[in-house]
C-alpha positions in Angstrom: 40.9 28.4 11.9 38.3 25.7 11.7 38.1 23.2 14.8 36.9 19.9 15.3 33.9 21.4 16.6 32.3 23.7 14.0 33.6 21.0 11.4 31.3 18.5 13.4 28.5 21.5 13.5 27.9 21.9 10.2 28.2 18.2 9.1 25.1 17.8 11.8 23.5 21.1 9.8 23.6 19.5 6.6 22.5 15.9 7.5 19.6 17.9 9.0 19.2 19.9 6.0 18.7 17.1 4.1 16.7 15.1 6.0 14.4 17.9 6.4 14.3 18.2 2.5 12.9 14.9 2.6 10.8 14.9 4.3 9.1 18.3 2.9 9.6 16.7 -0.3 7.7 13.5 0.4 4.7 15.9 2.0 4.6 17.9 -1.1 3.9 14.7 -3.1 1.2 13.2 -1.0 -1.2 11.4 -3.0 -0.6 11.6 -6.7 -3.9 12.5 -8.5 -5.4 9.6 -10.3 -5.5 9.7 -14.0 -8.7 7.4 -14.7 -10.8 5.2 -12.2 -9.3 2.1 -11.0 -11.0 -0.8 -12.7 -13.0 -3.6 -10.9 -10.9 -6.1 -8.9 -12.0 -9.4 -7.9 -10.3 -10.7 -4.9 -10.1 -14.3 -4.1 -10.0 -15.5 -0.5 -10.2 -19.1 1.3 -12.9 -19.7 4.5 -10.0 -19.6 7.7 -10.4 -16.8 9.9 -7.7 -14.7 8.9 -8.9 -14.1 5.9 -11.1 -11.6 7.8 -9.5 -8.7 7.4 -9.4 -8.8 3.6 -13.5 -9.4 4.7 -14.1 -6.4 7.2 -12.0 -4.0 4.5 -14.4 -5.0 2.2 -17.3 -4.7 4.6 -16.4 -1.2 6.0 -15.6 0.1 2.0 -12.1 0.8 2.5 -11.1 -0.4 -0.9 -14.0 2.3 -2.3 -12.7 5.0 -0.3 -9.9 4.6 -2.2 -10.9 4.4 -5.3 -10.6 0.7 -5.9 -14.0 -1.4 -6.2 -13.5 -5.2 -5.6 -15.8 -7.9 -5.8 -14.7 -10.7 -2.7 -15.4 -14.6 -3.5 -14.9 -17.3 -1.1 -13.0 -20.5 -2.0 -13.0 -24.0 -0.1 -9.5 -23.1 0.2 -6.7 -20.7 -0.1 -4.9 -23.3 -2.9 -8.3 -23.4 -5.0 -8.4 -19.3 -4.8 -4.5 -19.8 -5.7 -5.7 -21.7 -8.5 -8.2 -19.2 -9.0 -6.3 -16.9 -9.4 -3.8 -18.1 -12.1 -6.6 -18.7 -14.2 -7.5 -14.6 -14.5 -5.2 -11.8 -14.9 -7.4 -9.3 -13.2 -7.6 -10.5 -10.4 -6.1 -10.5 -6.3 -5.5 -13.7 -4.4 -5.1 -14.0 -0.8 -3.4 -16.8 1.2 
């Protein structure tokens, strides 16, 4: 006969089961390969300070690591990069 217990136990087995799953299935996919080069981006930034991470990525080459080569200009403003920015289609903005 089956008690409340071991029905319990092996509900908790399977939820681990299948969280473990997961989790080995998301490590397995790591990275997906890259089919072709990422093309040039231009990202468009204003002149505040926090603006400066988008700055020190580009600085330190964290976007090349990648595989992503941007080109960063500086705008008066974030709404004349905004404006920037709907002008292109291959383009970032940042605000």
């Amino acid at each position: 006969m089956v008690t409340q217990r071991d029905a319990n136990w092996s509900r908790r087995n399977v939820l681990k089961s299948l969280g473990a799953g997961a989790v080995l299935l998301v490590g397995a996919a790591g990275r997906p390969a890259r089919a072709q080069q990422l093309q040039k981006m231009d990202v468009f930034i204003g002149t505040t300070p926090h603006f400066g991470n988008v700055i020190v990525a580009a600085e330190r080459k964290f976007f090349e690591k990648e595989g992503l080569p941007v080109t960063i200009t500086n705008f008066a403003s974030g709404s004349v990069a905004a404006d920037a920015f709907r002008a292109r289609k291959d383009s970032a903005v940042v605000t």
